[in-house]
N, C-alpha and C positions, 0 to 999 in steps of 0.2 A: 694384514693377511694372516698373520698369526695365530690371531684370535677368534677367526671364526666369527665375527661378526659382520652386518650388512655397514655402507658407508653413515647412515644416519644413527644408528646405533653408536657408532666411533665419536661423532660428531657430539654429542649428547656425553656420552661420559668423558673427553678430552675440554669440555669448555669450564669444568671446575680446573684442572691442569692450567689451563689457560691463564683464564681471570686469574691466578696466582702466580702464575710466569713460573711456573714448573716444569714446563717444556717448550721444547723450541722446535719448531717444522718448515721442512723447506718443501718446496715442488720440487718433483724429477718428471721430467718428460718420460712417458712411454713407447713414442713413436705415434704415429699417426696424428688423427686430428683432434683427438680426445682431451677431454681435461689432463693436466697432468696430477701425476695420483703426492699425494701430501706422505710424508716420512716425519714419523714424529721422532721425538731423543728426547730425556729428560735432563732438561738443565738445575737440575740439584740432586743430591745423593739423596735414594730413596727412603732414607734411614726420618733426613727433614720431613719429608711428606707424613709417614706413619706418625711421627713424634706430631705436627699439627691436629692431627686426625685423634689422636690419644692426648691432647692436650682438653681439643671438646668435646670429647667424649666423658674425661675427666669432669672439665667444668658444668657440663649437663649432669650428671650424677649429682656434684657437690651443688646443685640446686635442685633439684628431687629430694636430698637426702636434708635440705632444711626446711622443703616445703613438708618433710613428711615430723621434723621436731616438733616445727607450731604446730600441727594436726595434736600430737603428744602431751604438746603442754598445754592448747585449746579442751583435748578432752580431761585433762589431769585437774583441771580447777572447774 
């Protein structure tokens, strides 16, 4: 609700969360006969998340930045 987005938009960016068991969600009834609405929580400290995210980030860089030595040392000889 928070976030101002539609339920397929949530959907889409919560299934990386997922596949990594980052969060954990339960159904709450709303009353009537409707689906019940999903409550996400994050089962680890968001500190873990950002540190994965900046690990490959990291490791994408440090293979850019060797693809870019051999370019260096292909044009130096």
């Amino acid at each position: 609700m928070g976030t101002n987005l539609q339920q397929p938009e949530v959907s889409i960016g919560m299934r990386t969360l997922r596949e990594n068991n980052w969060v954990n969600e339960r159904d709450v009834k709303v009353g009537g006969k409707g689906r019940p609405m999903k409550v996400y929580k994050l089962g680890v400290p968001i500190g873990e998340i950002i540190k994965h995210y900046e690990d490959v980030k990291n490791n994408e860089a440090a293979k850019t930045m060797q693809a870019i030595q051999r370019l260096k040392d292909i044009a130096a000889t």
